[in-house]
Backbone as ProteinMPNN parsed JSONL, in Angstrom:
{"seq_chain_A": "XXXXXXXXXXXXXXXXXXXXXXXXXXXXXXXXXXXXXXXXXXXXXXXXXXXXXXXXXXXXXXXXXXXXXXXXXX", "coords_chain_A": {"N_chain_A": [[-49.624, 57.04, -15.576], [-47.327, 55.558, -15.802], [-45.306, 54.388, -13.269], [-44.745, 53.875, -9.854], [-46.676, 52.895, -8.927], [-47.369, 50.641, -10.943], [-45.939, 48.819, -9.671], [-42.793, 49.27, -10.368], [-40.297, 50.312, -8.405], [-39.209, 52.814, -8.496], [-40.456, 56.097, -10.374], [-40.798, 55.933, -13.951], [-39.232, 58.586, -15.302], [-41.072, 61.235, -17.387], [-38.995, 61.443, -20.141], [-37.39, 59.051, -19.755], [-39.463, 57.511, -20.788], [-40.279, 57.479, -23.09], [-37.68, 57.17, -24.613], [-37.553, 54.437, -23.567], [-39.808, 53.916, -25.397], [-38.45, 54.23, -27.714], [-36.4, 51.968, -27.669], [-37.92, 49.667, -28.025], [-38.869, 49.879, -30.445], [-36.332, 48.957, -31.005], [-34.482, 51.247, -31.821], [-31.14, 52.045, -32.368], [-28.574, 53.244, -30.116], [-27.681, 55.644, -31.238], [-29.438, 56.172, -33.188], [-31.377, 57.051, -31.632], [-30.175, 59.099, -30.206], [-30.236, 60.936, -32.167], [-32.817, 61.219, -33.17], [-33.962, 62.347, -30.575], [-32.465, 64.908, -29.996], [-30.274, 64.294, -28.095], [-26.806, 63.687, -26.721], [-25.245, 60.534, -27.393], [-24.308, 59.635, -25.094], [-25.931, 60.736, -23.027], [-28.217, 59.04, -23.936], [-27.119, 56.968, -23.095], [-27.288, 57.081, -20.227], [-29.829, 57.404, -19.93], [-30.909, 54.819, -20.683], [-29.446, 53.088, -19.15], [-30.601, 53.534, -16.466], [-32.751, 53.358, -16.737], [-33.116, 50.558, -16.855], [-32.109, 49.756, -14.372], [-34.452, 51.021, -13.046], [-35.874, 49.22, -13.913], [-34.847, 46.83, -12.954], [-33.214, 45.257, -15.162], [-30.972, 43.827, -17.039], [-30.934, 43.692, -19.846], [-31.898, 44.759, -23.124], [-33.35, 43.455, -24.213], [-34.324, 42.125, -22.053], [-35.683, 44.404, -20.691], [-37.442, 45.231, -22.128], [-39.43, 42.869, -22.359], [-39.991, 43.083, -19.455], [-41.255, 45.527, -19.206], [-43.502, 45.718, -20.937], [-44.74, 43.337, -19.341], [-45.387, 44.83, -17.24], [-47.004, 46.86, -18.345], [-46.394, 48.768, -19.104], [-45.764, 49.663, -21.964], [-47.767, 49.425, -25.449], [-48.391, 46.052, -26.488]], "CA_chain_A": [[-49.622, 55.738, -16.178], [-45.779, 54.816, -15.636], [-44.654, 54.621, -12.067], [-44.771, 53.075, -8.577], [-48.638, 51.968, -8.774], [-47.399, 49.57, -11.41], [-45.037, 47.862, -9.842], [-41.81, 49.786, -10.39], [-39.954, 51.11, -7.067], [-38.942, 54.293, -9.013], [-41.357, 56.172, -11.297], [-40.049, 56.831, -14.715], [-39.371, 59.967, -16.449], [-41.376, 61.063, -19.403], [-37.969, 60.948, -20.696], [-36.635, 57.95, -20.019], [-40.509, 56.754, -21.273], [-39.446, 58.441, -24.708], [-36.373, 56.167, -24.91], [-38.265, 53.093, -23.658], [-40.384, 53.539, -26.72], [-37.395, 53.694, -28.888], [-35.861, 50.664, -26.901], [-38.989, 48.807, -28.231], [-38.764, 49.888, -31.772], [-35.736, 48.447, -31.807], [-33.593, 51.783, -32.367], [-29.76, 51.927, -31.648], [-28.211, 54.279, -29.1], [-27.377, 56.299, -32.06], [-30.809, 56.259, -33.562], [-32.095, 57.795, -30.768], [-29.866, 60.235, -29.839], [-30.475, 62.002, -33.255], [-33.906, 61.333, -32.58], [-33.85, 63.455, -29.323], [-31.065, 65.546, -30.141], [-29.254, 64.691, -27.179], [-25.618, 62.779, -26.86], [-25.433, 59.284, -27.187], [-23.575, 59.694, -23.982], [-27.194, 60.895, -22.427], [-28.995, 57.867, -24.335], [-26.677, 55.531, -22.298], [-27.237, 57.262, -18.79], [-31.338, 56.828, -20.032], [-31.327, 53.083, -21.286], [-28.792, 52.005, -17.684], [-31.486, 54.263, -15.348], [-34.074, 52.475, -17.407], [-32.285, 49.053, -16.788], [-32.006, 49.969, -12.859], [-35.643, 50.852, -12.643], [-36.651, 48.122, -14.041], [-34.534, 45.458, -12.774], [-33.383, 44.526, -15.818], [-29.676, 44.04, -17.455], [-30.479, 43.543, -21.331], [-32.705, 45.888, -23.738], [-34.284, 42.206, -24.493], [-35.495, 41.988, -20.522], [-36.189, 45.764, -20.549], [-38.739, 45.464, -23.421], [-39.869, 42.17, -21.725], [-40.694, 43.729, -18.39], [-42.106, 46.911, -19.794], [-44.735, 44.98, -21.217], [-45.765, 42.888, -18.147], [-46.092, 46.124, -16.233], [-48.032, 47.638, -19.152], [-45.774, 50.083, -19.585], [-46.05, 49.576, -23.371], [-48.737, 48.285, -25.834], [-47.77, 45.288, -27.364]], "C_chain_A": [[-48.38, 54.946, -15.802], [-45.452, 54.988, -14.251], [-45.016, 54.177, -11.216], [-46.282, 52.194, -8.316], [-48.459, 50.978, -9.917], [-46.165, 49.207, -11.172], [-43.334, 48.111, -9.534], [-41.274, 50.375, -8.303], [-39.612, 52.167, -7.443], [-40.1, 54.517, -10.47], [-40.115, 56.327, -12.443], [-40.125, 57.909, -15.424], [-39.929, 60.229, -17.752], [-40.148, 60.946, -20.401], [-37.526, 59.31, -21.049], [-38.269, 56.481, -20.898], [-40.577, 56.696, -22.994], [-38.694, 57.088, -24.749], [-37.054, 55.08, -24.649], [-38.717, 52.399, -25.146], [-39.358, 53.286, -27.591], [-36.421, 52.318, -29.113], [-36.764, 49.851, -27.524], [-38.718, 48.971, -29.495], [-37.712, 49.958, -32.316], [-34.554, 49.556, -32.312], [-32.378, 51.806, -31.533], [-29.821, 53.021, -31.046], [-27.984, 55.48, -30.028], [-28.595, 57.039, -32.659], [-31.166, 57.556, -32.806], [-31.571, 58.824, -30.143], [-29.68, 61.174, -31.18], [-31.834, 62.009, -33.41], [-34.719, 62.32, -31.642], [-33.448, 64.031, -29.227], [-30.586, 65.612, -28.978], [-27.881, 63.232, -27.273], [-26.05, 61.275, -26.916], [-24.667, 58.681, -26.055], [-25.003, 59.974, -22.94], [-28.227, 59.643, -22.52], [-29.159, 57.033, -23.059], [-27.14, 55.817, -20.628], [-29.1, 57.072, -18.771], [-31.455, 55.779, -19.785], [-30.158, 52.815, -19.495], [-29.91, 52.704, -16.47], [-32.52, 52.966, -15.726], [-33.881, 51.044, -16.863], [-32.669, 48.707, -15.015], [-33.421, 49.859, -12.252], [-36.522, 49.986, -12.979], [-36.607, 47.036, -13.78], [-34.123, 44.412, -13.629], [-31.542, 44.639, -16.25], [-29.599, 44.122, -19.261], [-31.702, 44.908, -21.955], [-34.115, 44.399, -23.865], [-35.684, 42.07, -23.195], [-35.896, 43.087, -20.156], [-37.81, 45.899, -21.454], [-39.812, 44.231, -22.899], [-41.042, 42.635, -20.176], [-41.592, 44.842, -17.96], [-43.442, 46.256, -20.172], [-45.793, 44.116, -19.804], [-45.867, 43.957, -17.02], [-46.715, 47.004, -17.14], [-47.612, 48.765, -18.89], [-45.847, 50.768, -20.753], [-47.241, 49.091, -23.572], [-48.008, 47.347, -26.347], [-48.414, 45.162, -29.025]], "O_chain_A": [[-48.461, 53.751, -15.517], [-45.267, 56.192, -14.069], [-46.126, 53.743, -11.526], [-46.654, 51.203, -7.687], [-49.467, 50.278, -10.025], [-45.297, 49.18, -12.045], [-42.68, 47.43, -8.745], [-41.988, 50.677, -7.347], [-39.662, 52.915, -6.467], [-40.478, 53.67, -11.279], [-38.954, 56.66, -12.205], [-41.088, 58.149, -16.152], [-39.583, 59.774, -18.842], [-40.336, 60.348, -21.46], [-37.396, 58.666, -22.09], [-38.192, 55.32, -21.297], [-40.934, 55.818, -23.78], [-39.283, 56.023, -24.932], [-37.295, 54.495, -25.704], [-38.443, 51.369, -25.762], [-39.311, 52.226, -28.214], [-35.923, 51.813, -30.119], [-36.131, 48.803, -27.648], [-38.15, 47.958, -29.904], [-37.483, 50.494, -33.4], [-33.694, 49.122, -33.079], [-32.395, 51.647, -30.312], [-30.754, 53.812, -31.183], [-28.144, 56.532, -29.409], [-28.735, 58.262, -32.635], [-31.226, 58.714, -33.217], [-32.324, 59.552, -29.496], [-28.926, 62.144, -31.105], [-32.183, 63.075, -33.918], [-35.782, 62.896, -31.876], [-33.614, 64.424, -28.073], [-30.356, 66.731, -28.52], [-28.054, 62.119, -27.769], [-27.146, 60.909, -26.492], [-24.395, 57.482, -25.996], [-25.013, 59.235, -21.955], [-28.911, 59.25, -21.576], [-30.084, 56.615, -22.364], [-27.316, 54.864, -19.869], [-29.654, 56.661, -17.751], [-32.047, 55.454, -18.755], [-30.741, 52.005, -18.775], [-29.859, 52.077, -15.412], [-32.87, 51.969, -15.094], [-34.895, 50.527, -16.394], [-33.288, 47.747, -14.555], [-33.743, 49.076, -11.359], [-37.672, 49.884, -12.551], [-37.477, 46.187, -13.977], [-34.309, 43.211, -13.434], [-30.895, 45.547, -15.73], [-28.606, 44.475, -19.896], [-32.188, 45.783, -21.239], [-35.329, 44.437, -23.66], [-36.912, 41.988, -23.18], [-36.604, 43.023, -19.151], [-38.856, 46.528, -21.292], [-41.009, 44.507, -22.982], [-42.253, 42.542, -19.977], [-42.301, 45.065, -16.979], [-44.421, 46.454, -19.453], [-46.971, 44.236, -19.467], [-46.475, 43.746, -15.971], [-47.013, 48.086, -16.634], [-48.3, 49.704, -18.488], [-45.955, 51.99, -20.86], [-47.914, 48.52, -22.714], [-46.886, 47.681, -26.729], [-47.846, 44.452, -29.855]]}, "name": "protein", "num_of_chains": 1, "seq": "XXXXXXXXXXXXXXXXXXXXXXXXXXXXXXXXXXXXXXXXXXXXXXXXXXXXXXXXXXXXXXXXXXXXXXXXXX"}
């Protein structure tokens, strides 16, 4: 479902698809790394990969662009 046939030049990781979702609902870096139990030092190297593969610089245009590649539902 997630990766180069929509669009993206890198697929993404069921991981970093994990964090997307949480990116969408809005939870902090914090949130989500007690969420996932991993660092909020791991979060950040998720959400800037995430950023990279998507071409995006904010969480705003991450959640934006996720959507017009039907990455997410809305």
């Amino acid at each position: 479902m997630k990766g180069t046939e929509y669009g993206l030049v890198e697929t993404l990781s069921p991981k970093e698809i994990e964090v997307l979702g949480y990116v969408v609902d809005g939870l902090s870096n914090a949130e989500i790394s007690k969420k996932l139990y991993i660092s909020i030092g791991t979060v950040k190297t998720h959400i800037n990969t995430l950023f990279r593969k998507l071409d995006v610089e904010t969480r705003v245009q991450a959640v934006r662009r996720a959507k017009e590649l039907n990455l997410i539902k809305e």
